[in-house]
C-alpha positions in Angstrom: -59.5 73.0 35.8 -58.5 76.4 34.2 -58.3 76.4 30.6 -54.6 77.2 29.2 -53.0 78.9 26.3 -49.4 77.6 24.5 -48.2 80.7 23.4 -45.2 80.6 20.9 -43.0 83.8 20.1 -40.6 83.3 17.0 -38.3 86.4 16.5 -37.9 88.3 13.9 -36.5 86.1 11.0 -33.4 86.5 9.2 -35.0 85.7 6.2 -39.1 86.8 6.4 -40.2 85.3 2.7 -38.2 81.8 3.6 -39.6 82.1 7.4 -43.4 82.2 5.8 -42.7 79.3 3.5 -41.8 77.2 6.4 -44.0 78.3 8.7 -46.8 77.2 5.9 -45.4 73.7 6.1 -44.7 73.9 9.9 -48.9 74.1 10.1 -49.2 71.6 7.8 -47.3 69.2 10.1 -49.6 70.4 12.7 -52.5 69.5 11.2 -51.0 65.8 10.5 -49.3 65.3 13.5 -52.4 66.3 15.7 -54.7 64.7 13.8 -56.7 68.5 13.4 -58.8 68.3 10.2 -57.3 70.7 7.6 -59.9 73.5 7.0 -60.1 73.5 10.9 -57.9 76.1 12.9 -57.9 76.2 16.6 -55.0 78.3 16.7 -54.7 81.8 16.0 -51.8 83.7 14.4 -50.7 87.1 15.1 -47.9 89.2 12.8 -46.1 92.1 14.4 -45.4 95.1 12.3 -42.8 97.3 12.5 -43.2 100.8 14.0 -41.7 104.2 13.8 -39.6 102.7 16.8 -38.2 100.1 14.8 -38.4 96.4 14.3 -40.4 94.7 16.9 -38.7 91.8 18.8 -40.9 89.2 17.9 -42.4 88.7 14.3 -45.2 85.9 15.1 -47.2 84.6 17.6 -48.9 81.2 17.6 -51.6 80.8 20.7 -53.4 77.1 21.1 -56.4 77.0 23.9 -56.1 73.7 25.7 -58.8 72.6 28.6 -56.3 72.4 31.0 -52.7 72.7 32.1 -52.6 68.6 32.5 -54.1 68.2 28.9 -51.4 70.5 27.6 -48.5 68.3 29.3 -49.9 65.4 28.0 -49.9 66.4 24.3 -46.3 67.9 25.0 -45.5 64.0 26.1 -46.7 62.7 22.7 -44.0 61.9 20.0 -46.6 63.9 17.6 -46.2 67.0 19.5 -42.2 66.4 20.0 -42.0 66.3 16.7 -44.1 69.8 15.7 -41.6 71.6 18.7 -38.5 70.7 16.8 -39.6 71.8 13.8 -40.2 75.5 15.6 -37.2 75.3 16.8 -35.8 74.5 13.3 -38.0 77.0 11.2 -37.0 79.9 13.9 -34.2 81.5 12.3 -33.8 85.0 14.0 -33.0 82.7 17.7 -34.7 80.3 19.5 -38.3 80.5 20.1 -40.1 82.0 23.4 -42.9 79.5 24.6 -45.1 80.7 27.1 -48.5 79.3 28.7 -50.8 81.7 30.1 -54.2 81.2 31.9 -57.0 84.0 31.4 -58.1 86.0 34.1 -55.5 84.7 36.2 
């Protein structure tokens, strides 16, 4: 078994200050939801910056490492997990968010 990465884009924000706030509590729900102790972060967090050619698309990318595509699918299956998706959906004000799941070396 391969080990996997969730990869969630969230556009550019309408509103970057509010976006930050929310995202702060979206991690928060993380953390409770998946039971992930709160000092711990298995995640990493990327920021875009804007270039001479403008605004990038995307303003934030959250990446999770799971051991394998199956253990991925069953957190996604979990009520716990459910409920931290909708609230990226609901925190992502500049669209919907891209999710992605990539395998390295692949």
């Amino acid at each position: 078994m391969a080990e996997v990465t969730l990869f969630v884009l969230y556009p550019f924000p309408a509103d970057v200050d509010r976006f930050n706030r929310d995202y702060e509590n979206h991690l928060k729900l993380l953390h409770q939801e998946m039971q992930i102790p709160e000092q711990a972060r298995p995640y990493a967090l990327t920021r875009f910056v804007e270039m001479p050619p403008g605004r990038p698309p995307y303003y934030l990318m959250f990446s999770l490492p799971f051991p394998s595509a199956e253990a991925l699918q069953q957190a996604f299956a979990t009520p716990e997990m459910q409920a931290v998706a909708a609230d990226a959906a609901r925190l992502s004000s500049g669209g919907a968010p891209v999710i992605l799941v990539g395998v390295a070396g692949a």
